[in-house]
N, C-alpha and C positions, 0 to 999 in steps of 0.2 A: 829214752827217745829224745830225739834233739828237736826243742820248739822255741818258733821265734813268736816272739809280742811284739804288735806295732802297736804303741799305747800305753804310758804309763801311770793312768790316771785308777778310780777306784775298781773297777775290773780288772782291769791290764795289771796293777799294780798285787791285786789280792791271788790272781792268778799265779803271778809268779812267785809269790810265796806258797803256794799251797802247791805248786808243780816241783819248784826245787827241790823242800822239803819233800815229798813224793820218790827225787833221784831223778828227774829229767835233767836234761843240759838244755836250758834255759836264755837264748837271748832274748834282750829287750830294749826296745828303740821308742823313741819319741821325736815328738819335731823339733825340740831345743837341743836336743843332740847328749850321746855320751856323756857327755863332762854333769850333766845333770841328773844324773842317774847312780853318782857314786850312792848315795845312801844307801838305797834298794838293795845295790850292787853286794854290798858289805852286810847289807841284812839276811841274805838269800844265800849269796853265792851265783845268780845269776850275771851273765858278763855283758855289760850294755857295751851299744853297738849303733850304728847310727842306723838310719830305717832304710837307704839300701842295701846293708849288710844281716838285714833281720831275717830274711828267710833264708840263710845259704845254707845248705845242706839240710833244712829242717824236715820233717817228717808230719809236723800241726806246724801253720801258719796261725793266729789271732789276731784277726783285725779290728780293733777297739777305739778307734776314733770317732770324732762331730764325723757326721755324714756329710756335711760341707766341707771336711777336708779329704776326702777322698780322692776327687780327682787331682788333689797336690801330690799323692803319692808318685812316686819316680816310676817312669816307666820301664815295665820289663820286673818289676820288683820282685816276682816270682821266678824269672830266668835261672837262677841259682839253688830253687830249692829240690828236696830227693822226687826220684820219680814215685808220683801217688800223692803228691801230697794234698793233704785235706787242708781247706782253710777254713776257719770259723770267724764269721762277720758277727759281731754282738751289738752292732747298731740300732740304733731307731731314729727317725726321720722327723724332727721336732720344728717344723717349718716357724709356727709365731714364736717359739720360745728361745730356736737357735740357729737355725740352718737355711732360713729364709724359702723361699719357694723354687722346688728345682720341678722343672715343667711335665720329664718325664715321667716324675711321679704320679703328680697334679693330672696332665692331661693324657696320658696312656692308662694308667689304673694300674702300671706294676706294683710289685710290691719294693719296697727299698735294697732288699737283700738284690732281688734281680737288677735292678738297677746298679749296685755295688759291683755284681761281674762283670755288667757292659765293661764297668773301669778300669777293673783288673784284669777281666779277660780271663779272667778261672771261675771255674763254680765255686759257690760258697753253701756252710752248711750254715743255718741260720740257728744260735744258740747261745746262753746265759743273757740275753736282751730285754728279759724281761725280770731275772735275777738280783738280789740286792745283794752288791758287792760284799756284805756285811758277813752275809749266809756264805760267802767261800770259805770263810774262815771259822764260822762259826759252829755252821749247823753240818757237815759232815757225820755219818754215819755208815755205817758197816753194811751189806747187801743184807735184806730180809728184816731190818730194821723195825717195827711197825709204825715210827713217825719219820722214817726216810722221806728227802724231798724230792718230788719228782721233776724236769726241766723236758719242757717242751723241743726237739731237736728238729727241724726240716733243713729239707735238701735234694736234689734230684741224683747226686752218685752216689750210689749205695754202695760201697765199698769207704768213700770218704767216710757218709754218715756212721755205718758199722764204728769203724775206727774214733769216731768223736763222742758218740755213745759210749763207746770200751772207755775212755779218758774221761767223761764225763761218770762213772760207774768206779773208776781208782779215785775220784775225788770225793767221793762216796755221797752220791746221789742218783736217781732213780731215771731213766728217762723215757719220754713217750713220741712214737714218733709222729711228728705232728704233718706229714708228707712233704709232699716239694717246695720247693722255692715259692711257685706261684699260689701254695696254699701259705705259705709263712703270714698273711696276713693275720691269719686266727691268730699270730701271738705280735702282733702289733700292739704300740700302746694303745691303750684304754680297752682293751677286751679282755674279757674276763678272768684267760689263761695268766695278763700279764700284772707280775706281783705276786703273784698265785703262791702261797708257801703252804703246798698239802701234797701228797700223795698222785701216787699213779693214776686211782680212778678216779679222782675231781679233776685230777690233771684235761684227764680224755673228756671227758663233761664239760671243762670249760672249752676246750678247742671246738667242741662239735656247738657248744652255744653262739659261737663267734657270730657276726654280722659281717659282711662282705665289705659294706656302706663304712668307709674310710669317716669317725666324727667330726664335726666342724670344728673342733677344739684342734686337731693336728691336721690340720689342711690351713693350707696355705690363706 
């Protein structure tokens, strides 16, 4: 399957070694452009590409940037990729520690991910957001595992979701679906799901403990 990475950093970058190796066709783009991405390049086999060449023809999008650089992406950045295609947003909205105060968050109550389509203008599936880059590489397991990890996935096209669940399952981990966009909060930071390194049914435990109530620790 051909999937583009916007983001090279610990996600973005463990993704594309665990996709490569996997046998996908792999671009990957950042904001310092190609020329910064030989290493990876040479490590994986994945072919960097600047970030408006990262979704052309893809099939998975991964959008893995600060949430404050979001709306710098180029416009139209999807124009080019396969019909269907799923994007996966692995953000989280870190207002005091990095992304400062964006109002729609703050004064509407979206959740980040919906706010992330306003920009792009595609739905996103909300997932590895609350994942430790470490665990792509590390903690993979085989289906029916009995210490498989299980990963929180929402999203509102089911069809995307399906598809990002199946890729999230070859990477060999477990997933729960956590509903739509507008429930994605349950795996915002500091609730319970997020960080969460256990199975399907704590998995579902901690989504349904979530609190609505956004903590003063990531508000603005």
């Amino acid at each position: 399957m051909k999937i583009g990475i916007i983001g090279a950093g610990n996600i973005g970058g463990n993704l594309t070694r665990r996709l490569t190796a996997l046998g996908h066709d792999v671009s990957v783009a950042n904001s310092r452009g190609p020329q910064t991405l030989t290493e990876l390049a040479e490590e994986t086999g994945a072919t960097p590409v600047t970030v408006e060449e990262a979704a052309r023809g893809a099939e998975v999008v991964v959008v893995t940037i600060p949430v404050k650089a979001v709306p710098s992406l180029p416009s139209g950045i999807l124009d080019g990729a396969a019909d269907g295609v799923a994007v996966i947003d692995t953000n989280n909205y870190y207002p005091q520690q990095r992304d400062g105060r964006i109002a729609e968050i703050e004064d509407e109550g979206i959740t980040e991910s919906r706010w992330t389509e306003r920009r792009i203008g595609h739905p996103v599936i909300k997932a590895f957001n609350g994942t430790y880059a470490q665990d792509i590489l590390d903690r993979p397991l085989p289906a029916g595992a009995p210490d498989r990890l299980a990963l929180p996935v929402a999203g509102d096209d089911e069809a995307a979701k399906a598809k990002v669940r199946a890729l999230i399952d070859e990477l060999g981990f477990d997933t729960v679906d956590a509903g739509g966009i507008d429930d994605s909060w349950r795996q915002q930071p500091d609730t319970p799901v997020y960080g969460l390194q256990s199975g399907v049914d704590d998995v579902a435990k901690a989504l349904a403990a979530a609190s609505p109530e956004r903590p003063t620790t990531f508000r603005a």
